[in-house]
C-alpha positions in Angstrom: 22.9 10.7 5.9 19.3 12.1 6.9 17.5 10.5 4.1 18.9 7.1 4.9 18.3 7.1 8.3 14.8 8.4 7.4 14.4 5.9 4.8 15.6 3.1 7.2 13.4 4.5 10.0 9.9 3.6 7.9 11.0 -0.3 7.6 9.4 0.1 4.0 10.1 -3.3 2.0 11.2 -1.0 -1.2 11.7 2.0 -2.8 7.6 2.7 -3.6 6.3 1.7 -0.7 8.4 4.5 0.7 7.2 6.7 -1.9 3.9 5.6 -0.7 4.3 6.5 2.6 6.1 9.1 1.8 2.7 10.6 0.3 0.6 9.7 2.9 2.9 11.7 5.3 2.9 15.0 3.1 -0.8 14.7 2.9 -0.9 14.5 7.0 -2.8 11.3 6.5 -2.9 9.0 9.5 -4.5 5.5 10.8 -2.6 4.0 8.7 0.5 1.3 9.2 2.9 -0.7 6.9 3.0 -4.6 6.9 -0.6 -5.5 8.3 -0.8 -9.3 9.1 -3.6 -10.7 7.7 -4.2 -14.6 7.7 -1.3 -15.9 5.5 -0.9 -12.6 3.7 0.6 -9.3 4.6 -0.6 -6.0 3.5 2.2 -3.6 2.0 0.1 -0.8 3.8 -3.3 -0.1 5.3 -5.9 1.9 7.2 -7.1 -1.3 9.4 -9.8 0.7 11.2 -11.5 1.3 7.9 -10.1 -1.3 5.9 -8.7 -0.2 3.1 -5.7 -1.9 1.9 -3.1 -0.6 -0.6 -0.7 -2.6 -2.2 2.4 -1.3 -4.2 3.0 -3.9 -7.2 6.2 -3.6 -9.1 7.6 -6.0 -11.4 10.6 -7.0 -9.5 8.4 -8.9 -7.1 5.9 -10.2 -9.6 7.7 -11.7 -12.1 7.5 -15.1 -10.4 4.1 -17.0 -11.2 3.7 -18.2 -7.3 4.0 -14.8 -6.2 1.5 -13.4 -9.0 -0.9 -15.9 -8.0 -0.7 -15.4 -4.4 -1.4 -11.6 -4.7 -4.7 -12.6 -6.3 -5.7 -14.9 -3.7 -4.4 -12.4 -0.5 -7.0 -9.6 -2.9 -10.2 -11.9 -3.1 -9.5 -13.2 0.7 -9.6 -9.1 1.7 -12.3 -8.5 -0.3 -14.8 -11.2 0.9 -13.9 -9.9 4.5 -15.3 -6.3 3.5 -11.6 -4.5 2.6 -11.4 -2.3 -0.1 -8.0 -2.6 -1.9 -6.2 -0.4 -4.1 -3.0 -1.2 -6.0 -0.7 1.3 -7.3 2.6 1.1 -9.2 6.1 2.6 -8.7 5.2 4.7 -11.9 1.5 5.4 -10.4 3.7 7.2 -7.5 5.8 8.7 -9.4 4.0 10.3 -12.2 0.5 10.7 -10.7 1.1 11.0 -7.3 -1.7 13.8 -6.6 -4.4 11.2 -8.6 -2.8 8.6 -5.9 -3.5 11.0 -3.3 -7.2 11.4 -4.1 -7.9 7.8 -4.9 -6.6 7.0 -1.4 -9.1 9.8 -0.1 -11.7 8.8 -1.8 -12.0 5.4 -0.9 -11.7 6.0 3.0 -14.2 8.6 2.6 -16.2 5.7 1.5 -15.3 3.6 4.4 -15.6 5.9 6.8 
């Protein structure tokens, strides 16, 4: 009953951006939120004050062309305005979480 009130509490849209932010918890990470509105798009999760955006792909959601397509275009529109945006799968959080971890790291490090 814990875990799903937990699991309900984060408003995650699915089971890796949980993971996600899941990891970012354990690794006392903050700055961050989930669902950033930007323009048309939303970000799954990011550290607006450094801008760095991370998006969890899975293949559930990208299966349909539109979406795939729109992805791209939300990525380019981020990156002109000076985000850095990393993309990470369900199996990414799964099996490599601690090379998730440091990428994350990494790239605010850069932004900060």
């Amino acid at each position: 009953m814990r875990r799903l009130l937990v699991a309900a509490a984060d408003r995650a849209d699915s089971p890796a951006e949980r993971a996600l932010i899941g990891l970012l918890r354990a690794e006392g990470l903050t700055g961050w939120a989930r669902a950033i509105s930007f323009g048309p798009y939303e970000i799954d999760v990011g550290f607006p004050d450094v801008k760095v955006a991370i998006e969890v792909d899975g293949w559930a959601w990208h299966v349909d062309v539109d979406r795939f397509r729109t992805d791209r275009r939300k990525q380019n529109a981020l990156v002109a305005a000076g985000w850095t945006v990393l993309r990470f799968t369900w199996q990414d959080l799964q099996k490599r979480p601690t090379a998730v971890v440091a990428e994350i790291k990494s790239a605010l490090a850069r932004a900060a």
